[in-house]
C-alpha positions as CSV (number, residue, x, y, z in Angstrom):
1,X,14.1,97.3,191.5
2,X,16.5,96.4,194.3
3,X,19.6,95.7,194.3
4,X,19.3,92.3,196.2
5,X,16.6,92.1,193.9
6,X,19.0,92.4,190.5
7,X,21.5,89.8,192.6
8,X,18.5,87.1,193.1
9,X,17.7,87.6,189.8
10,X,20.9,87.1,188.5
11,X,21.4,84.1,191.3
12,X,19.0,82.4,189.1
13,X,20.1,82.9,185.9
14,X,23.3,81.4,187.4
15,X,21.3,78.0,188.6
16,X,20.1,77.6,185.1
17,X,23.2,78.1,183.4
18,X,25.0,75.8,185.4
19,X,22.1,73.2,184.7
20,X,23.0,74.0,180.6
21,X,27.0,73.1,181.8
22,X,25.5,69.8,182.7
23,X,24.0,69.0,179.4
24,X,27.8,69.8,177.7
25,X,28.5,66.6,176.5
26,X,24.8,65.6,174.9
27,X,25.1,69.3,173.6
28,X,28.2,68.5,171.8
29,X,27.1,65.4,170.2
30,X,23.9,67.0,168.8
31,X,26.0,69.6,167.3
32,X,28.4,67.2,165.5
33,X,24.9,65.0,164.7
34,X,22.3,68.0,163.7
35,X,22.1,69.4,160.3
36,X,21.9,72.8,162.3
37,X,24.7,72.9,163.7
38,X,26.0,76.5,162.1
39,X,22.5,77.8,163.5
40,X,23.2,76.0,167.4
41,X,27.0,77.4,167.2
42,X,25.7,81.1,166.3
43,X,23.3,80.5,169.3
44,X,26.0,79.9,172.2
45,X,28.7,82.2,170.3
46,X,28.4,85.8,171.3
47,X,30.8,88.6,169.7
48,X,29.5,91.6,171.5
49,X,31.0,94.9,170.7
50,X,31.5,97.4,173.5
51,X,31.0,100.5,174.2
52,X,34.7,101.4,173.2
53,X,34.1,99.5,170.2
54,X,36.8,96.5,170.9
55,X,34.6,93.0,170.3
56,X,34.5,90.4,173.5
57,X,33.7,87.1,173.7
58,X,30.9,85.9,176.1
59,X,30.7,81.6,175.9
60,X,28.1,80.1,176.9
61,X,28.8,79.3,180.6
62,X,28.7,82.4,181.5
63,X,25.1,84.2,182.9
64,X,25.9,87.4,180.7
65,X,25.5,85.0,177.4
66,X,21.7,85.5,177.6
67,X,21.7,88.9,179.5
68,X,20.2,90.3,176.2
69,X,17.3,88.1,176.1
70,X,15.6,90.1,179.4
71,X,15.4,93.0,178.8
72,X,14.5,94.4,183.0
73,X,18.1,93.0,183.5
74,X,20.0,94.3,181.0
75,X,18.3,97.7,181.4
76,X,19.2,97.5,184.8
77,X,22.7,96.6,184.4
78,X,22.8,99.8,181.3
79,X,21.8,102.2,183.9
80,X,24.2,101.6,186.7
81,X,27.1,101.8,184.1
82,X,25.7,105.6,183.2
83,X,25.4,106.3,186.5
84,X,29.0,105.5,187.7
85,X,30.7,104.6,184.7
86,X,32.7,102.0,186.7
87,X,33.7,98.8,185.0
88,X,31.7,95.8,185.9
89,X,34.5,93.6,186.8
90,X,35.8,96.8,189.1
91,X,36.3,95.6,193.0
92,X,34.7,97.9,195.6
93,X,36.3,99.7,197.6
94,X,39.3,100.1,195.4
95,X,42.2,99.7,197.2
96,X,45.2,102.4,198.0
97,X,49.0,101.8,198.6
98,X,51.7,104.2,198.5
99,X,53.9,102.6,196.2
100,X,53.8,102.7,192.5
101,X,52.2,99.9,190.7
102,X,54.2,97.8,188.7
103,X,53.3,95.3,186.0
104,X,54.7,91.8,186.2
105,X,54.3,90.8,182.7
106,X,55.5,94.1,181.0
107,X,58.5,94.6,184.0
108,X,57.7,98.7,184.2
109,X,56.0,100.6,186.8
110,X,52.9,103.1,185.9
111,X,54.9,106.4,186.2
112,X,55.0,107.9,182.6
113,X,51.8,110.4,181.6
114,X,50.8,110.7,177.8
115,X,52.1,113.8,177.8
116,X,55.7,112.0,178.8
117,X,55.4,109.5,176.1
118,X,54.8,112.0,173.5
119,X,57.5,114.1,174.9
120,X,60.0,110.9,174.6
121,X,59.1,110.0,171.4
122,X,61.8,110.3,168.2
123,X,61.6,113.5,165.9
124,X,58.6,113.0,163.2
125,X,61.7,112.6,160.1
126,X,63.4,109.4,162.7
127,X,59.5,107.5,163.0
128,X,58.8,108.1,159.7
129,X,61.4,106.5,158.3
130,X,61.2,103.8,161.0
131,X,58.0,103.1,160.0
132,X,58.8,102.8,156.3
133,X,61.4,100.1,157.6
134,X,58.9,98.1,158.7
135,X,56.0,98.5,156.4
136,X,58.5,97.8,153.5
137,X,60.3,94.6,155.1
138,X,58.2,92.2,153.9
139,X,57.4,89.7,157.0
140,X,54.0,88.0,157.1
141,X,53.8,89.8,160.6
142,X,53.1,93.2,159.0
143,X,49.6,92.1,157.2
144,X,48.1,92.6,160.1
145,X,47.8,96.6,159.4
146,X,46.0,98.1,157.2
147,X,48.4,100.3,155.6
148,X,45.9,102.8,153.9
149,X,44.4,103.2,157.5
150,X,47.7,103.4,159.5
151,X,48.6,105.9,157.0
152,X,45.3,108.0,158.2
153,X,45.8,107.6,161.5
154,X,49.6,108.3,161.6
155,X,48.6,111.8,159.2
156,X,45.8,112.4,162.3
157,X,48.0,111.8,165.1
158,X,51.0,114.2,163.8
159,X,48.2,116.9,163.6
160,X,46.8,116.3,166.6
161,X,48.9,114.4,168.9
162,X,47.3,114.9,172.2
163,X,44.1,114.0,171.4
164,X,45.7,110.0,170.4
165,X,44.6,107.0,172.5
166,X,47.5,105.6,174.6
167,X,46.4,102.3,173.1
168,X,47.1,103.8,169.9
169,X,50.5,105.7,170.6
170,X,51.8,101.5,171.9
171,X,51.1,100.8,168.5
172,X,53.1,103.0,167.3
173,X,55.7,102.9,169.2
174,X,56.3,99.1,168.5
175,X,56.1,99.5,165.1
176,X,58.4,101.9,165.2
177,X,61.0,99.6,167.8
178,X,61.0,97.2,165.2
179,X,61.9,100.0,162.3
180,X,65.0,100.9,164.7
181,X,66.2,96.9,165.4
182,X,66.0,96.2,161.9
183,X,68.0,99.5,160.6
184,X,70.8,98.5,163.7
185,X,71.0,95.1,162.6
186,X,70.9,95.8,158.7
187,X,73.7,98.8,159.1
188,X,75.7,97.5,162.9
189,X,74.5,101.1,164.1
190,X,75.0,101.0,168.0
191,X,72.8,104.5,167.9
192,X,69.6,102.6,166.2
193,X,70.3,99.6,168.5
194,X,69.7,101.7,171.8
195,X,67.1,104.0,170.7
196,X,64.8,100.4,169.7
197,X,65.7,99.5,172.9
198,X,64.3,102.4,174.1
199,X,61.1,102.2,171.9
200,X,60.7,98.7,173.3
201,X,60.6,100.3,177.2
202,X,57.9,103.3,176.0
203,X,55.6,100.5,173.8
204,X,55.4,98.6,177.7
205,X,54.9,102.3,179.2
206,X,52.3,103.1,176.6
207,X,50.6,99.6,177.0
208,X,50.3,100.2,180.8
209,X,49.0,104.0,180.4
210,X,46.2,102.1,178.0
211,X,45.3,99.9,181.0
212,X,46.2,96.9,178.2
213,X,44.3,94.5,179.9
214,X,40.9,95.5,179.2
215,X,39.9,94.7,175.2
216,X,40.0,97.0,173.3
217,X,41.2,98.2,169.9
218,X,45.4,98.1,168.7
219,X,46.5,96.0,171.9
220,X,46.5,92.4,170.8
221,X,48.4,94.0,167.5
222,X,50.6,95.8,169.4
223,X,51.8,93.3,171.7
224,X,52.3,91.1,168.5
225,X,54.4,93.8,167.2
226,X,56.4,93.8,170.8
227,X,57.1,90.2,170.9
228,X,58.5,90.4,167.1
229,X,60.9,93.7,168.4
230,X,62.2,91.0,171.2
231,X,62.4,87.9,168.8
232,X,64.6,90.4,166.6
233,X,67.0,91.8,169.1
234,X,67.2,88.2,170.4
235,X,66.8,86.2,167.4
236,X,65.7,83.8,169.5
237,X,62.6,82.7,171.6
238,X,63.0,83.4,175.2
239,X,60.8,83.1,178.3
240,X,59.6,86.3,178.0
241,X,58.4,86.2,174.5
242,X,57.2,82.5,175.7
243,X,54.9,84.4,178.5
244,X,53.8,87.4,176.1
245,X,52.9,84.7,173.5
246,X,50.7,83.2,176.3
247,X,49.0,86.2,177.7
248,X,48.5,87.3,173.6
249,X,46.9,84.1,173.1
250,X,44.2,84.7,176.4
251,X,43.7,88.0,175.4
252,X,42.4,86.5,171.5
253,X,40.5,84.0,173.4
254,X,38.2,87.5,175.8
255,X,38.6,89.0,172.4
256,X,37.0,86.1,170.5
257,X,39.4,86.0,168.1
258,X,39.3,82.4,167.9
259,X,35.7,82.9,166.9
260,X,35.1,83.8,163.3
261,X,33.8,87.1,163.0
262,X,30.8,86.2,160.9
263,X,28.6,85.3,164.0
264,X,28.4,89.1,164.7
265,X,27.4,90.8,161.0
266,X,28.2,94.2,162.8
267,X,31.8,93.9,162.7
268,X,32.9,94.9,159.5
269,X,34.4,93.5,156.5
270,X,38.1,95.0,157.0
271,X,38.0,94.1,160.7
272,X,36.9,90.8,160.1
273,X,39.7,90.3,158.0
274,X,42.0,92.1,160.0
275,X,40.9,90.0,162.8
276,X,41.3,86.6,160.8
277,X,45.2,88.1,160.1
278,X,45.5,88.3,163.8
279,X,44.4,84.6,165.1
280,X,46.7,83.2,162.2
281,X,49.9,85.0,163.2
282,X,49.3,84.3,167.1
283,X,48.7,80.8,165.9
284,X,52.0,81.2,164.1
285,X,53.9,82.5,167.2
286,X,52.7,80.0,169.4
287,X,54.2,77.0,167.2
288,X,57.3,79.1,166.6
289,X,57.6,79.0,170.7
290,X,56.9,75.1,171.3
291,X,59.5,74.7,168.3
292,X,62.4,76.2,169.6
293,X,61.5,75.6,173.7
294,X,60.3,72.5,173.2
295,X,57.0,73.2,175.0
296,X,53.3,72.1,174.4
297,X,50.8,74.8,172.4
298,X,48.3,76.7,174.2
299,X,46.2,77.3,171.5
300,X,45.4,73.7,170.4
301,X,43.7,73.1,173.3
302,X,41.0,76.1,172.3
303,X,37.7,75.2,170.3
304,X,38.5,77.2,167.3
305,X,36.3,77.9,164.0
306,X,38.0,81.6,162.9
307,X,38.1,81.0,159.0
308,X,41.8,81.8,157.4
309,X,42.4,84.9,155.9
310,X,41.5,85.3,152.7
311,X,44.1,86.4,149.2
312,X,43.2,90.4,149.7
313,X,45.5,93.2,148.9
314,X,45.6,96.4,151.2
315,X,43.9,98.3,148.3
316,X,41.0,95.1,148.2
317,X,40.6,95.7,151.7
318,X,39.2,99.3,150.9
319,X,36.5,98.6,148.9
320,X,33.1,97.7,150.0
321,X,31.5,95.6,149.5
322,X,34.5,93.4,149.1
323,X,35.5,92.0,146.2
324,X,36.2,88.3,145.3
325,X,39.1,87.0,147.0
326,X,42.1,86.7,144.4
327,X,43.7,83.2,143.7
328,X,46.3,81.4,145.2
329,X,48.1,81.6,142.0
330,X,48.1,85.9,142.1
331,X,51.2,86.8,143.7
332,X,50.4,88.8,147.1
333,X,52.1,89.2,150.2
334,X,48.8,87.6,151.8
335,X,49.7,85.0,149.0
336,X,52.7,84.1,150.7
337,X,51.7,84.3,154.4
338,X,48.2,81.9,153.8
339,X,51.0,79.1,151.8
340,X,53.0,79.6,155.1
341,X,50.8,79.3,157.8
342,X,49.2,76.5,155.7
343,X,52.1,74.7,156.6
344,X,53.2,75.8,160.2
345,X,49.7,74.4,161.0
346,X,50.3,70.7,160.0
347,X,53.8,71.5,161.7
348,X,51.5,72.6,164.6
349,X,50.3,69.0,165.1
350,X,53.8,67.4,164.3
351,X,54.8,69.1,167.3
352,X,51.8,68.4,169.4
353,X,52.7,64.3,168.3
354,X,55.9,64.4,169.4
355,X,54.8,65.5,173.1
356,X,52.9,62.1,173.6
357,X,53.9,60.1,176.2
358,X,53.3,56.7,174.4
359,X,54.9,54.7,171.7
360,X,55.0,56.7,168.5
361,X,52.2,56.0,166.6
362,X,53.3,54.6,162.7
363,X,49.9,54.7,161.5
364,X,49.1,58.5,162.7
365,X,53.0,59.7,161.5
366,X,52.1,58.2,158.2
367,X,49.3,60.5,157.9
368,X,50.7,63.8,159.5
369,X,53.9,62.8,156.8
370,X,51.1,62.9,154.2
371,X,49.7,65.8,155.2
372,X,53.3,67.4,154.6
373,X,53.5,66.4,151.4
374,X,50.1,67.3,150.2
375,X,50.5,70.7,151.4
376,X,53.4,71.0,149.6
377,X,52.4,69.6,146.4
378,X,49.3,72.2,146.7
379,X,51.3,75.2,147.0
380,X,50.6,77.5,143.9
381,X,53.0,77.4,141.4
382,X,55.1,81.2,142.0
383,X,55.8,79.4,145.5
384,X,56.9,76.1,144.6
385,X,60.8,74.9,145.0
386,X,63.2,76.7,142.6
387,X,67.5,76.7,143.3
388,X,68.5,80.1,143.0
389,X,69.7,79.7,139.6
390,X,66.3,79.2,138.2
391,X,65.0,82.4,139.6
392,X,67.1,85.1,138.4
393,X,64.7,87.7,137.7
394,X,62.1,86.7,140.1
395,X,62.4,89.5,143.6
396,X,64.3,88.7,146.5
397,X,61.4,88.7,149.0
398,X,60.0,85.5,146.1
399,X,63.5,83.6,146.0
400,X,63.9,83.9,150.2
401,X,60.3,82.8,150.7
402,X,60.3,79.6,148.7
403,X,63.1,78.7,150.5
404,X,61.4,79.7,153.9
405,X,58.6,77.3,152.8
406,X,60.9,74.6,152.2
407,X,62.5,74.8,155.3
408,X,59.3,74.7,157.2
409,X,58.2,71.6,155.3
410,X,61.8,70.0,156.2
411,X,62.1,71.0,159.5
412,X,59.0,69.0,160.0
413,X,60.0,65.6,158.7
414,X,62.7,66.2,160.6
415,X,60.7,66.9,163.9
416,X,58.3,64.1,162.8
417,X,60.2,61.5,162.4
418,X,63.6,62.5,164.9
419,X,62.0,60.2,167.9
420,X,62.6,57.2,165.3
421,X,66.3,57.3,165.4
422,X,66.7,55.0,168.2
423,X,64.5,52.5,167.2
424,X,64.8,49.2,165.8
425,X,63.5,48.4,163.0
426,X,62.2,51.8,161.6
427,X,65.1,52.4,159.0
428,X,62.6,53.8,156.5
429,X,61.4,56.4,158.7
430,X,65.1,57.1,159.5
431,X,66.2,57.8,156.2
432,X,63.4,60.1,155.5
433,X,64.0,61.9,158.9
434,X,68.3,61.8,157.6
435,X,67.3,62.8,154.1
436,X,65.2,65.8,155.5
437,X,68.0,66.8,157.8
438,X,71.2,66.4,155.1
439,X,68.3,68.3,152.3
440,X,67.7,71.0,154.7
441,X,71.8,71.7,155.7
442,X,72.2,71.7,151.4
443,X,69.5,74.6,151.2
444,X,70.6,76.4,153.9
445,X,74.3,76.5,152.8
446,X,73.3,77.5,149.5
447,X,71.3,80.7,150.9
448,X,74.2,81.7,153.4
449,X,76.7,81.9,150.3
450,X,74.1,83.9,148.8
451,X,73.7,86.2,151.3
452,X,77.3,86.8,152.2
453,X,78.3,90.3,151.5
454,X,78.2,91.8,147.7
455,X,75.8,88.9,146.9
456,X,72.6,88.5,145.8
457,X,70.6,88.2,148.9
458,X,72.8,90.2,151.1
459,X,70.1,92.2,151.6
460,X,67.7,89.3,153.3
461,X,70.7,88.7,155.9
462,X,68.9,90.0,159.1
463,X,66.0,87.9,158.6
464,X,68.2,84.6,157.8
465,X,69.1,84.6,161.4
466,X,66.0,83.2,162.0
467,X,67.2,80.0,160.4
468,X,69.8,78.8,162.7
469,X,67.6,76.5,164.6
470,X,66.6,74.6,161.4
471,X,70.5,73.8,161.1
472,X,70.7,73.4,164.7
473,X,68.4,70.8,164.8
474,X,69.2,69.2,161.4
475,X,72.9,69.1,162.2
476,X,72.6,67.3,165.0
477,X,70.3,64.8,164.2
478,X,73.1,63.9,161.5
479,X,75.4,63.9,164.7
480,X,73.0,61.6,166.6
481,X,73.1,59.2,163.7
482,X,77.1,59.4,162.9
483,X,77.2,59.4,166.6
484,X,75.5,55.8,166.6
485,X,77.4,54.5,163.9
486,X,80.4,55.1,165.9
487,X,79.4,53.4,168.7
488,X,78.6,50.5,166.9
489,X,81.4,50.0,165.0
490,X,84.2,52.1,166.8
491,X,87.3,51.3,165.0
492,X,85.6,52.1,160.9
493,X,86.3,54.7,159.0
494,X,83.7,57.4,158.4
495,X,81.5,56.5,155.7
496,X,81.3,59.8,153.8
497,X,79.5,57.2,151.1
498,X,76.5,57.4,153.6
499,X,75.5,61.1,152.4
500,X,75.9,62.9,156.0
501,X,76.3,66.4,154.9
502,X,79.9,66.5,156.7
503,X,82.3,69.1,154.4
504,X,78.3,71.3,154.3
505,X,77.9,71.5,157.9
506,X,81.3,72.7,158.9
507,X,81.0,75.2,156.1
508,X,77.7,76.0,157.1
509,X,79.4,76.3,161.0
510,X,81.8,79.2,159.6
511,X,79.2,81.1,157.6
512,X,77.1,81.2,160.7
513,X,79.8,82.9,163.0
514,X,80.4,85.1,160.5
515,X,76.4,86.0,160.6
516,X,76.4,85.6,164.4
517,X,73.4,85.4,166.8
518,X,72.5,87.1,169.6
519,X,70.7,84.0,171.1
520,X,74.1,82.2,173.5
521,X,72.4,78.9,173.5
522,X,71.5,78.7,170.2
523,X,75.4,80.0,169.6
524,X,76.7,77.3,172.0
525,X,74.7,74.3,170.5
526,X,76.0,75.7,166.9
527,X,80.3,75.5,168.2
528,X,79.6,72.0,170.3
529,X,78.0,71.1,166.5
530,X,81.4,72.1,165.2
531,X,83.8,70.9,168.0
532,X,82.2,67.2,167.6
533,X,82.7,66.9,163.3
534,X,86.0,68.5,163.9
535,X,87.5,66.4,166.7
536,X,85.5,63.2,166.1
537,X,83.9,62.4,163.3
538,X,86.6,63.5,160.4
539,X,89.3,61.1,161.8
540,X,90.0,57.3,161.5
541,X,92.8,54.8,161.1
542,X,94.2,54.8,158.3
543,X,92.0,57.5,156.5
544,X,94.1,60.6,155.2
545,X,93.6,64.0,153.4
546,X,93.9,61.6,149.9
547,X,90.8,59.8,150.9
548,X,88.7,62.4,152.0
549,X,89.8,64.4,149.5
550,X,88.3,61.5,146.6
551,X,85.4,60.8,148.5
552,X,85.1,64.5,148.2
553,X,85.3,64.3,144.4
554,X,83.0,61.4,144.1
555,X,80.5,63.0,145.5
556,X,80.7,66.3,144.2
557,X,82.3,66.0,140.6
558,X,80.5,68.7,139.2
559,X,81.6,71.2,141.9
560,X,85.4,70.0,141.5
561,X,84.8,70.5,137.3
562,X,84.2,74.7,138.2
563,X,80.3,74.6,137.5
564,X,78.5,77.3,139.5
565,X,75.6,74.8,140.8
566,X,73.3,75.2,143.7
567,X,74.3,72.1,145.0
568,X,76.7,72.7,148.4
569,X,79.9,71.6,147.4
570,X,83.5,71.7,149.7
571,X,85.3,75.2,149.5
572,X,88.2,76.4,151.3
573,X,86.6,76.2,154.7
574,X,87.3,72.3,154.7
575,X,91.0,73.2,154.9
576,X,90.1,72.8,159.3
577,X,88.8,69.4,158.2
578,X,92.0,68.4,156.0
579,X,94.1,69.9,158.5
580,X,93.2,67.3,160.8
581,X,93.2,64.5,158.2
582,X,96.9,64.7,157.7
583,X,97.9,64.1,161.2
584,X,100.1,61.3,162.0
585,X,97.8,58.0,163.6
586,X,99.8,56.0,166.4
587,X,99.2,52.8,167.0
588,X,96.6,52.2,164.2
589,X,94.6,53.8,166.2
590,X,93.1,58.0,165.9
591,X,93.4,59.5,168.9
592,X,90.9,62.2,168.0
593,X,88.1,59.3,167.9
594,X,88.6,59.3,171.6
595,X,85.6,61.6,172.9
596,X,86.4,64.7,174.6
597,X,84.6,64.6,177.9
598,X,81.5,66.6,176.8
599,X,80.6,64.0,174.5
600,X,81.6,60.5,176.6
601,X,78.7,58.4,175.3
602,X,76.0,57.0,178.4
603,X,72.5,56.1,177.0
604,X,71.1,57.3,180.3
605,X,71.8,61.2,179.7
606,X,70.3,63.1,176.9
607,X,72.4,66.2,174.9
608,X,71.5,69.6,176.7
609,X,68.8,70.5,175.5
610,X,69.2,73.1,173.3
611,X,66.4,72.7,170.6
612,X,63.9,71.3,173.2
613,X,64.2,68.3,171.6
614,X,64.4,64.7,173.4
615,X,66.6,61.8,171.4
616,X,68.8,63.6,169.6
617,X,72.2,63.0,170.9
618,X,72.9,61.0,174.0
619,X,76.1,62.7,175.9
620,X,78.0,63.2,179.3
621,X,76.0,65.1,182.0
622,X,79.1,67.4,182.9
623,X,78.9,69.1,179.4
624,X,81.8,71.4,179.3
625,X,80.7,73.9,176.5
626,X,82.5,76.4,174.5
């Protein structure tokens, strides 16, 4: 057969699958109506597995979706592949410059050869332990490999490193990036700090060696693995981890991992379950980026039916058949990671609420709000709240992660309900979002003590960073609302009576410095937090140290009796505070209620916007910040 033949043919098949596009919309509703519709979804889902084994996904719309059902055409299409081996979405001719080609997602040009990158790489005693870093950290991020097969893989490379895949040696590399950030931000080693960087500039090498954006096996993990290295030598989302996080996302929609892997029974069970781990953490990174950027998800706008992950161990994984997954209640690192992303999907569609562009909606923030709580009441009981104090014996990965899970549920009431501030007649929803906010600062500041040098969680430090956008947006929601109060009455004493948090967040201020980020606008947001209760909000006629210091004690009587509670309680960082509080008033009137000019009040400008956030504080557009 021709050529123009095959392209007539295919012409055709063209014409009668844009006449099925047509039909969409009845199509849709017979699904949703038709007791088959798992049998008409397998039917217009296709998983195919290429020839280099990586899994595509082929929808519908496109002519290649029923490719398989004549056979003169796919035969046709099977030769010409053998014959030239060129990849059907090649362009002919190819074209030829003189300069190198660069990549504008990665930032490198092609110049390294495998035989460079393996050359580059770290003695075998520096990866291994790198890798042991990793593997042994703990975050969610890691179930995504199979330890018992890296472990094969890594023996098979190390005897035979030439013969490795680039696809496979970015995978490595990466893993091994974030073995090096970790150990230089666990230790303050300058030495480990450069050579992740480094790592970081051979995984994008390796990446473009492995021509990384075809499908095939280890990239979508590996470019995971990349954005985590960035997040941690950030600690904070940027634009590039924003753009990686989108082009991860379109490579799991060619992959078809938002397809469950059950509508092709030739992928296994480990990669199905592999690929289930996959989708949840690129789910998970994508409503991490809107959080802190303040932008809309990608992936909510993709028809989605992937199944979550199921309670496995790495050893479960190995057998086959698989077994029965375990319970909720068995404590897992899966166990964890499924409680977690239970959550951060119902966070998801807070965050997806608060970008509408009409009145919120009472009725649907009720329900999202019960949602929250639902999940929460729901998770097993080795995950549920517990103060420090009640878990003693329990490990440190256990203690950090029910207070992760608490966070998550409290940063979004907080998100929820934060566009309600300014609105009359919505006090309930206003003290939930307050609550939420002062409940979250509490938590945090009891962690932070913990985790201060020679104490008990000093060794969970590195990851707490990720934290300080919680108290940056809880903190200053208590601002916005102290803020109003102010204006309203400008001449009244704070009302520490009204539970704000105060003496905890300038605490919490201090204890964060001493932590320090990486992230400047995170950093800045965190000192105009403490230059605003320092200069403003601790100040007012007639109300001295003796006052301050009762209302203290009224609040917190069993902190002032000596009783080692995890309730936050004043310490001697509220001697700034007190300072202040003994300074002479003129005139019956504080001068330090007087805003400096970053924080003149005009309704019509919004506080920079730090968290992404709208509402939260309304300030002077010619923000001087520290």
């Amino acid at each position: 057969m021709s050529t123009e033949a095959m392209r007539k043919k295919v012409d055709r098949l063209e014409t009668f699958v844009n006449r099925l596009r047509t039909s969409d919309e009845e199509s849709s509703n017979a699904l949703n109506r038709g007791p088959a519709k798992e049998d008409l979804v397998q039917a217009t889902v296709q998983l195919r597995i290429t020839d280099t084994g990586a899994v595509q996904f082929v929808g519908p719309s496109h002519w290649e979706s029923i490719i398989d059902d004549i056979a003169e055409v796919k035969a046709y299409f099977s030769e010409q592949y053998t014959d030239d081996h060129a990849p059907l979405d090649a362009i002919w001719p190819p074209s030829h410059s003189s300069l190198p080609r660069a990549d504008i997602i990665l930032g490198v040009a092609q110049t390294y050869t495998l035989h460079d990158l393996l050359t580059l790489l770290p003695p075998r005693t520096i990866i291994d332990r790198l890798i042991m870093l990793w593997f042994h950290s703990g975050d969610p991020l890691r179930l995504i490999q199979h330890a018992p097969t890296f472990q094969l893989e890594y023996d098979t490379f190390w005897s035979q490193p030439d013969a490795v895949s680039p696809a496979w040696l970015a995978l490595l590399i990466a893993t091994a990036s974030i073995g090096a950030e970790l150990n230089s931000q666990s230790t303050g080693d300058f030495s480990m700090s450069s050579m992740a960087e480094d790592l970081r500039r051979l995984t994008a090498h390796a990446l473009l060696l492995a021509n990384y954006v075809k499908p095939q096996a280890h990239i979508i993990e590996c470019l995971l693995l990349h954005i985590k290295s960035l997040l941690l030598k950030s600690n904070d989302a940027t634009s590039e981890t924003y753009l990686l996080v989108g082009c991860v996302t379109r490579m799991c929609s060619q992959g078809g991992y938002h397809r469950d892997p059950r509508h092709n029974p030739n992928i296994g069970p480990l990669q199905a379950e592999l690929r289930r781990r996959v989708w949840q953490s690129v789910r998970y990174y994508d409503i991490k980026m809107c959080y802190q950027l303040g932008l809309v998800s990608v992936i909510n706008l993709l028809d989605q039916d992937t199944l979550d992950p199921a309670n496995y161990t790495d050893a479960d994984l190995m057998e086959n058949p698989l077994p029965p997954p375990r319970p909720l209640t068995d404590t897992t690192p899966m166990s964890y990671s499924l409680a977690y992303h239970k959550l951060s999907h119902i966070f998801g569609d807070v965050i997806s609420s608060t970008h509408a562009t009409t009145t919120p909606d009472a009725t649907k923030t009720e329900r999202l709000y019960n949602h929250l709580q639902q999940a929460r009441a729901e998770l097993p009981t080795q995950l549920k709240m517990r103060t420090l104090s009640q878990s003693i014996l329990d490990s440190t990965d256990l203690r950090v992660g029910r207070y992760g899970l608490e966070f998550l549920h409290l940063r979004a009431v907080c998100v929820l309900y934060q566009r309600f501030l300014s609105r009359q007649g919505t006090e309930h929803e206003q003290q939930r979002c307050i609550k939420a906010a002062v409940d979250l600062i509490r938590h945090q500041l009891v962690l932070l003590r913990a985790a201060q040098p020679g104490n008990d969680l000093e060794i969970s430090r590195t990851f707490l960073v990720a934290y300080l956008h919680d108290f940056n947006l809880a903190a200053m929601l208590l601002c916005s609302r102290l803020q109003r109060s102010h204006v309203s009455t400008p001449t009244a004493p704070l009302d520490l009576g009204q539970d704000y948090a105060v003496p905890e967040m300038l605490e919490l201020c201090d204890l964060w410095e001493t932590v320090g980020t990486r992230s400047v606008k995170a950093g800045r947001a965190l000192r105009a937090i403490q230059r605003f209760l320092q200069q403003n909000l601790l100040i007012a006629p007639g109300f001295g140290r003796d006052q301050f210091d009762m209302t203290v004690q009224a609040q917190y009587p069993m902190a002032q009796a000596g009783v080692d509670i995890d309730v936050a309680r004043p310490t001697n960082n509220t001697k700034k505070v007190t300072e202040h509080l003994d300074q002479p008033h003129v005139d019956g009137v504080a001068e330090a209620w007087s805003l400096p000019p970053c924080f003149e009040t005009d309704d019509s400008m919004l506080f920079q916007d730090f968290l992404g956030l709208e509402n939260i504080i309304h300030l002077g557009e010619s923000a001087s910040w520290p």
